[in-house]
N, CA, C and O atoms as CSV, one atom per row, in Angstrom:
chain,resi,resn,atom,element,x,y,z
A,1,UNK,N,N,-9.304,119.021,-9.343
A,1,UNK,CA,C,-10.405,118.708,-10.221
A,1,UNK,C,C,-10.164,117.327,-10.830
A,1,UNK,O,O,-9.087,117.219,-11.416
A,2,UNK,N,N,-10.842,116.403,-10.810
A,2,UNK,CA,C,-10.520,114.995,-11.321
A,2,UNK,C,C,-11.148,115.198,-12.637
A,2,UNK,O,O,-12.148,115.886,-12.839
A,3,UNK,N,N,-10.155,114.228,-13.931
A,3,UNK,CA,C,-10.408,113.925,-14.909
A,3,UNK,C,C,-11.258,112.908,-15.502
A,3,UNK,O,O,-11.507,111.914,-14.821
A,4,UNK,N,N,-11.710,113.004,-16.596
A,4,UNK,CA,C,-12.511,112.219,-17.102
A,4,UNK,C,C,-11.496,110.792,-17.469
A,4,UNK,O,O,-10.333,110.916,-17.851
A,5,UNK,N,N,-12.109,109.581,-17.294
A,5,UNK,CA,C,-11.434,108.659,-17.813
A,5,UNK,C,C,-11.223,108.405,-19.459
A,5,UNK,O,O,-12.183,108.354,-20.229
A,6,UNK,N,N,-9.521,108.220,-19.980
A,6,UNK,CA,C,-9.605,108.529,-21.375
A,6,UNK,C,C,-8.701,110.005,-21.254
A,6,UNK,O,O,-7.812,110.053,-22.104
A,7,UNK,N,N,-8.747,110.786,-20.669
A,7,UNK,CA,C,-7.692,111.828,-21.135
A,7,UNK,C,C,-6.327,111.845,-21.403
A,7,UNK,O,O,-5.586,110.885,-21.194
A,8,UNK,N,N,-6.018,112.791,-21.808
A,8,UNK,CA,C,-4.522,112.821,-21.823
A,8,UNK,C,C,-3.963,112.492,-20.936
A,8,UNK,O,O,-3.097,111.636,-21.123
A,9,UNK,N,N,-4.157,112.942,-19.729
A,9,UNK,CA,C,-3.840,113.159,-18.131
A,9,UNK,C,C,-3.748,111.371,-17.532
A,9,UNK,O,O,-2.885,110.822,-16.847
A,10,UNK,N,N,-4.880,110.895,-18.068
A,10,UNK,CA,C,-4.895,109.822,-17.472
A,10,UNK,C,C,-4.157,108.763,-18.189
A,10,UNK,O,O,-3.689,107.780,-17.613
A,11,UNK,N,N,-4.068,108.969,-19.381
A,11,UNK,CA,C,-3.167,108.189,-20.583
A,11,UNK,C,C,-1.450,108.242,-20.128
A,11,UNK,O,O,-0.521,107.539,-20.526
A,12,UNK,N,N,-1.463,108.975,-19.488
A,12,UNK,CA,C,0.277,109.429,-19.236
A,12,UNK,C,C,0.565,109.113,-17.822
A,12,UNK,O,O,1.741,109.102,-17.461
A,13,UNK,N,N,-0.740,108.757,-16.665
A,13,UNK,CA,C,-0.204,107.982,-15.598
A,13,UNK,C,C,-0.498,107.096,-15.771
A,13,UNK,O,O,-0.014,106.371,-14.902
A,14,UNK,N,N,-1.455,106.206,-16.867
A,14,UNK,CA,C,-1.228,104.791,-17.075
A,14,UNK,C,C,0.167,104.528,-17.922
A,14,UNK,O,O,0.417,103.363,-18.229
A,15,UNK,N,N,1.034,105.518,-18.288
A,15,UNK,CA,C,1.927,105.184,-18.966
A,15,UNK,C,C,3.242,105.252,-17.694
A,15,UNK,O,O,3.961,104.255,-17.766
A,16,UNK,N,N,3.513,105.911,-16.951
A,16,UNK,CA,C,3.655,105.769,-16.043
A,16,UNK,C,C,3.836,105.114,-14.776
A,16,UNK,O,O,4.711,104.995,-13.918
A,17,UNK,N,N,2.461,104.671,-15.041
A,17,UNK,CA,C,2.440,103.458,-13.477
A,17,UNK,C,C,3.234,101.942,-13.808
A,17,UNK,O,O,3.973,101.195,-13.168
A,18,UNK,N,N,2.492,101.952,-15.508
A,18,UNK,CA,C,3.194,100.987,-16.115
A,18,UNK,C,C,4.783,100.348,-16.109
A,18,UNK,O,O,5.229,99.205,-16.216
A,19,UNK,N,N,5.405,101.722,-15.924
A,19,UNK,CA,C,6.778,101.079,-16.105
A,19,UNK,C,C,7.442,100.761,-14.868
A,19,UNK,O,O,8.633,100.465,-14.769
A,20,UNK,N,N,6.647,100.834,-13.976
A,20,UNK,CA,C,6.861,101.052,-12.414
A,20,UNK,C,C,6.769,99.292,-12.183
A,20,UNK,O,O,7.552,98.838,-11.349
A,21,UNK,N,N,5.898,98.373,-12.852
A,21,UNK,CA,C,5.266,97.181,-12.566
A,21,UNK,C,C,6.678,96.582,-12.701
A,21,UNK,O,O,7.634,97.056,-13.315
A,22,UNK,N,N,6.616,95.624,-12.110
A,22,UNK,CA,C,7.726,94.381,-12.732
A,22,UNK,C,C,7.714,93.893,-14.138
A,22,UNK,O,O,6.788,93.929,-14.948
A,23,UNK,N,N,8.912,93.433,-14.270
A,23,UNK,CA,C,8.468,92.656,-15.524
A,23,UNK,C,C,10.104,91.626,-15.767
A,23,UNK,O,O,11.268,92.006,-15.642
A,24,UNK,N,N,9.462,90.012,-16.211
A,24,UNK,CA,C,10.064,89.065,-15.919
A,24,UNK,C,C,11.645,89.471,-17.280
A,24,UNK,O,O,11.557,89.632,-18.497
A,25,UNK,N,N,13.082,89.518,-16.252
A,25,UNK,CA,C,14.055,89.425,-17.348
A,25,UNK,C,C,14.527,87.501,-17.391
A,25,UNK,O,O,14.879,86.762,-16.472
A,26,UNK,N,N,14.327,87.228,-18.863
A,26,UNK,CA,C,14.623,85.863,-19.062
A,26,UNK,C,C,15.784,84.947,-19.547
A,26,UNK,O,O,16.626,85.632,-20.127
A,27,UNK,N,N,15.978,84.161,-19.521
A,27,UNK,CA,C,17.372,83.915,-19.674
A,27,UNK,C,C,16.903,82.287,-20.603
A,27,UNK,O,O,16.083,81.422,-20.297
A,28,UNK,N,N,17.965,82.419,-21.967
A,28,UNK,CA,C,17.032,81.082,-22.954
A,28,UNK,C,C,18.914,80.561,-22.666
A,28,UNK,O,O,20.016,81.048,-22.416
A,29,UNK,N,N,18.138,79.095,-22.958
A,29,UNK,CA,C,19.628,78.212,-23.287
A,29,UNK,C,C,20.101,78.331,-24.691
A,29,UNK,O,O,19.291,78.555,-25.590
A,30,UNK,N,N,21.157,78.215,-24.884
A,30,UNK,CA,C,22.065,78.357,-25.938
A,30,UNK,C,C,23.002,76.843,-25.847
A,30,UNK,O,O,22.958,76.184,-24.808
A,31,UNK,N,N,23.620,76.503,-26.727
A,31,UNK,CA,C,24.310,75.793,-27.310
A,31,UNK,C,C,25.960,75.960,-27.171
A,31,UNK,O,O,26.902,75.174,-27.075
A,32,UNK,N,N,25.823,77.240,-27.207
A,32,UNK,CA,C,27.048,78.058,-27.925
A,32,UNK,C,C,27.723,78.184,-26.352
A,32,UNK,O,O,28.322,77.116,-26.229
A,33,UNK,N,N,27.893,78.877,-25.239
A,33,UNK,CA,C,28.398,79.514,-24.449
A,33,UNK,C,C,28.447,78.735,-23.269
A,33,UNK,O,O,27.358,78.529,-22.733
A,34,UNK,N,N,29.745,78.117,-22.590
A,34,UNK,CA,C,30.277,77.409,-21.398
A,34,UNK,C,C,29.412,77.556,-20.400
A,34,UNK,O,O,28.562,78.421,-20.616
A,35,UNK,N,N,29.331,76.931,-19.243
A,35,UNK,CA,C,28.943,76.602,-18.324
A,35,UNK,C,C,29.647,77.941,-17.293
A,35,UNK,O,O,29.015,78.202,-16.270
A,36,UNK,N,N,30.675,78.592,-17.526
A,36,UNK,CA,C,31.199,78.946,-16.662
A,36,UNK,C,C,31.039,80.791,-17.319
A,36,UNK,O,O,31.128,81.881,-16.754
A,37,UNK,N,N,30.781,80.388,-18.688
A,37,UNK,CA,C,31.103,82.126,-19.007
A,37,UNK,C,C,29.720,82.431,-18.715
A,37,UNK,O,O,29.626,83.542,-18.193
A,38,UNK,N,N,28.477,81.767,-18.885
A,38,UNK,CA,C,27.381,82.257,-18.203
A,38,UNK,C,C,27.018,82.552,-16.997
A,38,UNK,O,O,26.207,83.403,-16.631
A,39,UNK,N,N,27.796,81.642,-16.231
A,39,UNK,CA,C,27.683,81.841,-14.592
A,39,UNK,C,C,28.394,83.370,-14.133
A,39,UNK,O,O,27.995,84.198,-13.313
A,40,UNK,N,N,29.439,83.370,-14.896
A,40,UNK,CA,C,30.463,84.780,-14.810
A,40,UNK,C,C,29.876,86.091,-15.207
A,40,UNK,O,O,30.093,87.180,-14.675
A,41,UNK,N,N,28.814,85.731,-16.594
A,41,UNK,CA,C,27.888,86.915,-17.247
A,41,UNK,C,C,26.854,87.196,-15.868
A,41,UNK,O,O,27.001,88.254,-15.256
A,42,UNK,N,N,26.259,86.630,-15.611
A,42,UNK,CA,C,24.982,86.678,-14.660
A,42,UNK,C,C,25.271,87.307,-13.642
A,42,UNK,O,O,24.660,88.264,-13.167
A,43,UNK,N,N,26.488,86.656,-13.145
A,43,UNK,CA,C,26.877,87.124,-11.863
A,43,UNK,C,C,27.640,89.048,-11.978
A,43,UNK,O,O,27.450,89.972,-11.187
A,44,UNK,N,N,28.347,89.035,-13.057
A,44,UNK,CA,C,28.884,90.390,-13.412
A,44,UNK,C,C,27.869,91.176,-13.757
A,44,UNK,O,O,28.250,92.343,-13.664
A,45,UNK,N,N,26.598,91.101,-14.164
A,45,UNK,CA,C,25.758,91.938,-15.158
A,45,UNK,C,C,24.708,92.237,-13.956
A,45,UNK,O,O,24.385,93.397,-13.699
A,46,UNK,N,N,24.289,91.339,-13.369
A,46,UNK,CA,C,23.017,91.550,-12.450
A,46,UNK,C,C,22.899,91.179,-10.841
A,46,UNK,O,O,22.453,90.179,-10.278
A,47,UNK,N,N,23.458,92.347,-10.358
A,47,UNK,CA,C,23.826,92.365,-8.914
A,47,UNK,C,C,22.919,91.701,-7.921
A,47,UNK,O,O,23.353,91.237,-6.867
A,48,UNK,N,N,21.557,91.656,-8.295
A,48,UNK,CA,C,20.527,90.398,-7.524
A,48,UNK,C,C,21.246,89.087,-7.341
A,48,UNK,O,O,21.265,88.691,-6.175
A,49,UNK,N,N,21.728,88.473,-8.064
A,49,UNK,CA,C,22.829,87.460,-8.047
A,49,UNK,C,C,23.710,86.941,-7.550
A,49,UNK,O,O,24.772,87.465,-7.886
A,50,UNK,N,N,23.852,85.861,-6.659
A,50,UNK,CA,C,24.739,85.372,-6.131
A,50,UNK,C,C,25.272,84.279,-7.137
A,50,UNK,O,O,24.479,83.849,-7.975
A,51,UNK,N,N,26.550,83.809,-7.108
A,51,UNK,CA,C,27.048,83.006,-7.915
A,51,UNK,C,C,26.110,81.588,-7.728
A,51,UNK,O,O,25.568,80.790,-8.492
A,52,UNK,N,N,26.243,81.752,-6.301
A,52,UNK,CA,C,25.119,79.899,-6.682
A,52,UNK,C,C,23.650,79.807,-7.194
A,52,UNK,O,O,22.968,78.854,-7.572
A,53,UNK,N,N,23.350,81.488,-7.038
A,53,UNK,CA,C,21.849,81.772,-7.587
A,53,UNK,C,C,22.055,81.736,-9.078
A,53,UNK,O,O,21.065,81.419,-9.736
A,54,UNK,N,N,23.085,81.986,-9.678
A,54,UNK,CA,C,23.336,81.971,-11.135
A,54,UNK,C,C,23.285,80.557,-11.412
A,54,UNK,O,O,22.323,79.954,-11.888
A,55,UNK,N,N,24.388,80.085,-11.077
A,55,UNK,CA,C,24.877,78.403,-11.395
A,55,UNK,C,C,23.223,77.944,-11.338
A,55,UNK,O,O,22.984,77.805,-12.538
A,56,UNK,N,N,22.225,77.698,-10.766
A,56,UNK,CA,C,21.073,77.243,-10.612
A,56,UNK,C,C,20.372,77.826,-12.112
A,56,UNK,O,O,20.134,77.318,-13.208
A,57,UNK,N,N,20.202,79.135,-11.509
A,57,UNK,CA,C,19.579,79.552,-13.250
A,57,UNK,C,C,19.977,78.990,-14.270
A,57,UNK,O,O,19.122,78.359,-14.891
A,58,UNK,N,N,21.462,79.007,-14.843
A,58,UNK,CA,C,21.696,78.507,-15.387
A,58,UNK,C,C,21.503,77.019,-16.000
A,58,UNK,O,O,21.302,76.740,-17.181
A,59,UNK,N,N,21.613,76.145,-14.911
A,59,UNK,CA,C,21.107,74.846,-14.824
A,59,UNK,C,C,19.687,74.595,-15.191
A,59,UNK,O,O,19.409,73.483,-15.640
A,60,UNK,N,N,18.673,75.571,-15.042
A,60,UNK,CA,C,17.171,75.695,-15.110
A,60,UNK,C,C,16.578,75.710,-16.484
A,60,UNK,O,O,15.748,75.080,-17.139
A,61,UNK,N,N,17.702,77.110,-16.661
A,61,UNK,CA,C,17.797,77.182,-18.756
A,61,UNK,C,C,17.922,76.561,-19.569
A,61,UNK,O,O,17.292,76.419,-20.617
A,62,UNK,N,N,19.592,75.681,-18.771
A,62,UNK,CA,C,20.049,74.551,-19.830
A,62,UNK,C,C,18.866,73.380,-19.964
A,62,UNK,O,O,18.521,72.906,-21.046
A,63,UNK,N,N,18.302,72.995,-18.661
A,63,UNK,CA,C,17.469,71.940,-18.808
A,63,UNK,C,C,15.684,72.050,-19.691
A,63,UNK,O,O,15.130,71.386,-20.566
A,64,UNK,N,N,15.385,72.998,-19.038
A,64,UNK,CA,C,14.171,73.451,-19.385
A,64,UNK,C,C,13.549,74.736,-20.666
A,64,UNK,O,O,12.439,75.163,-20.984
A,65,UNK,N,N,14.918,74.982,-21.090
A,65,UNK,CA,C,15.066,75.785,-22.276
A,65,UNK,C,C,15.065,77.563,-21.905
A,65,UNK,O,O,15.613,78.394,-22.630
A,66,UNK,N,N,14.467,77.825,-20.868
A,66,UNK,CA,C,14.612,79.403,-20.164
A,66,UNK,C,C,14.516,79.429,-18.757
A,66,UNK,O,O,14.249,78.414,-18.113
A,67,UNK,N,N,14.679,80.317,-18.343
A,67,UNK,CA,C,14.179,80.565,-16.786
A,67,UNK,C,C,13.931,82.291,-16.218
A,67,UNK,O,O,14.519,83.226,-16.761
A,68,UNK,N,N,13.397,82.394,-15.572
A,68,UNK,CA,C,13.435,84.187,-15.167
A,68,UNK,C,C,14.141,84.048,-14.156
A,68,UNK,O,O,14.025,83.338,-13.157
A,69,UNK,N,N,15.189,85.075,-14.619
A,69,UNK,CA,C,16.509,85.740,-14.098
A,69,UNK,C,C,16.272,86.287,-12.525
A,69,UNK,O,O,16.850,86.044,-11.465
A,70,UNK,N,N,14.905,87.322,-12.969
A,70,UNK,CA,C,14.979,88.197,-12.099
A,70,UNK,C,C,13.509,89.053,-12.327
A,70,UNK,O,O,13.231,89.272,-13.506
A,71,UNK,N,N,12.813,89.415,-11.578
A,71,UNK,CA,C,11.317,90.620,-11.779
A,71,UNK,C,C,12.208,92.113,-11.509
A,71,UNK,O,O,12.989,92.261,-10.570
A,72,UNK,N,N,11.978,92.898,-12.290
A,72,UNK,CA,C,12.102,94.334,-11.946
A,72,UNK,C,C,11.704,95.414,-12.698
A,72,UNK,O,O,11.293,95.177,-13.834
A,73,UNK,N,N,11.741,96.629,-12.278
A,73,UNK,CA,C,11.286,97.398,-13.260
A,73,UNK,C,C,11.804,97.658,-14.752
A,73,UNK,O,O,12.940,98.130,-14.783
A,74,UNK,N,N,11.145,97.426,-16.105
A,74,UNK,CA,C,11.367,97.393,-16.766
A,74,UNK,C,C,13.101,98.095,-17.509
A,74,UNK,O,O,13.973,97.635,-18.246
A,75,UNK,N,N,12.915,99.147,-16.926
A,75,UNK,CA,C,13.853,100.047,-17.369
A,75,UNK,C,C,15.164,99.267,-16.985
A,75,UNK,O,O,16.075,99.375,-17.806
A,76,UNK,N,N,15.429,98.433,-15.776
A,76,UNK,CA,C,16.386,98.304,-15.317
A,76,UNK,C,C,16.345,96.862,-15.683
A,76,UNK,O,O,17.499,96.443,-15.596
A,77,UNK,N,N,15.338,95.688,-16.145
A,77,UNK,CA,C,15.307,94.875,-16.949
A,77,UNK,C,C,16.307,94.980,-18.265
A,77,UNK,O,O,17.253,94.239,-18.533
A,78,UNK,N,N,15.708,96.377,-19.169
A,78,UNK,CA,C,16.292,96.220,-20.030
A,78,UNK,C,C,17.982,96.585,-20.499
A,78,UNK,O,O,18.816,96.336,-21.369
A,79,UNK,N,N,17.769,97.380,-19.192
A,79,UNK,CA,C,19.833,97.639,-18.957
A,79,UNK,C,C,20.364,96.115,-18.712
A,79,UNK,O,O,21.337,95.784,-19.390
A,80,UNK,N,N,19.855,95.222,-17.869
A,80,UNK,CA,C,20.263,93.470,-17.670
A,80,UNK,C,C,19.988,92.729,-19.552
A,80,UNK,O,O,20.722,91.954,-20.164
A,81,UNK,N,N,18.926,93.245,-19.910
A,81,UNK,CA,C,19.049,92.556,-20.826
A,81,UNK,C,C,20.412,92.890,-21.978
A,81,UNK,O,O,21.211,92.118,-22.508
A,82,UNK,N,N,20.214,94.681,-22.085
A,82,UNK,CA,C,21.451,95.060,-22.626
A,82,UNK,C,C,23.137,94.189,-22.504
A,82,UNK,O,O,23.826,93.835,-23.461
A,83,UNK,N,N,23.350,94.077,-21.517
A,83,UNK,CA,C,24.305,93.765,-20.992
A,83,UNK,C,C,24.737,92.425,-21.125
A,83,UNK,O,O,25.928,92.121,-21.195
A,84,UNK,N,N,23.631,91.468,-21.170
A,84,UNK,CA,C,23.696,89.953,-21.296
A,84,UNK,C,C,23.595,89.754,-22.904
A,84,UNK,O,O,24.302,88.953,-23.516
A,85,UNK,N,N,22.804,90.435,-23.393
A,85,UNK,CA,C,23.403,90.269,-24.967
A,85,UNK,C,C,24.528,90.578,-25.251
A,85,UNK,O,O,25.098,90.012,-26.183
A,86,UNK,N,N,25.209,91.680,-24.427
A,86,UNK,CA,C,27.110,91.864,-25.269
A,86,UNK,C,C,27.541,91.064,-24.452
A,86,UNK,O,O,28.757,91.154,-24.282
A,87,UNK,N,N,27.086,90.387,-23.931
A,87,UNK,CA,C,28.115,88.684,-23.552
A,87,UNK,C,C,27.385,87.415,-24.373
A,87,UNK,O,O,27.747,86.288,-24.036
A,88,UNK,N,N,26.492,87.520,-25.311
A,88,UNK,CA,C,26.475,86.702,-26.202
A,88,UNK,C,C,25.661,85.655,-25.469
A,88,UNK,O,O,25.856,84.440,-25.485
A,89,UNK,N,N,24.928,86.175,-24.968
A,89,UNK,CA,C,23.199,85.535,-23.917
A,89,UNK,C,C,22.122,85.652,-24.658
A,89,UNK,O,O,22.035,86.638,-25.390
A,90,UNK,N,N,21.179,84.777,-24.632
A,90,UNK,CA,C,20.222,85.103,-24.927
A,90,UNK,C,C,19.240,85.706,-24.177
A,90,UNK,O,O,18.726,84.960,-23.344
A,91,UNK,N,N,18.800,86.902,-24.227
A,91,UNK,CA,C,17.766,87.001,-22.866
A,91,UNK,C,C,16.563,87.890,-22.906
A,91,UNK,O,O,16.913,89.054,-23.104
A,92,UNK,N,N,15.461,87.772,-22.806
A,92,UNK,CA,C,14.226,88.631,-23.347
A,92,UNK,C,C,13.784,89.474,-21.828
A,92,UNK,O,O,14.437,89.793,-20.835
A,93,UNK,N,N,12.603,89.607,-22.155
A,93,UNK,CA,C,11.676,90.309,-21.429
A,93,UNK,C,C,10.186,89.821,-21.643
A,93,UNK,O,O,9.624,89.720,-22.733
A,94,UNK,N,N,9.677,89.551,-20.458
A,94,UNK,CA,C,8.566,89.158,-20.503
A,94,UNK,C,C,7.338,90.026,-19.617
A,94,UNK,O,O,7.193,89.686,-18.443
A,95,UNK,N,N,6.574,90.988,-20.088
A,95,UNK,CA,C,5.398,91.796,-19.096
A,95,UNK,C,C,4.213,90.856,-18.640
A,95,UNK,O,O,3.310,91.301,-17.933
């Protein structure tokens, strides 16, 4: 039986589908943290990552003030983001 648009039903697979979408994890420049302990964070925290794919990001941040890390599903965004803050990163989320 299909639902009316607006139900509960339908409120909870738009909640749903939602977290399924990508969503940009970001990486801001800092001041504070070496050239090398970021390359080491990136590369340890977020397995998409190759070291020279880091070193670049990195370079992208420092110059241009952020860069996106990486697209993925949120949930697993915010475990990368978790992780890059207890190494003293700056790093958001962007939908």
């Amino acid at each position: 039986m299909p639902t009316k648009i607006g139900t509960k039903f339908d409120a909870a697979l738009d909640k749903k589908s939602s977290s399924l979408n990508p969503v940009a994890l970001v990486l801001h420049n800092d001041d504070i943290n070496s050239i090398d302990h970021v390359v080491q964070a990136l590369v340890s925290n977020i397995p998409e990552l190759t070291t020279e794919e880091a070193l670049q990001k990195m370079l992208k941040a420092h110059n241009f003030g952020n860069v996106i890390l990486v697209q993925c599903p949120l949930e697993r965004a915010e475990l990368y983001q978790q992780r890059l803050i207890k190494n003293n990163l700056i790093a958001t989320i962007q939908t």
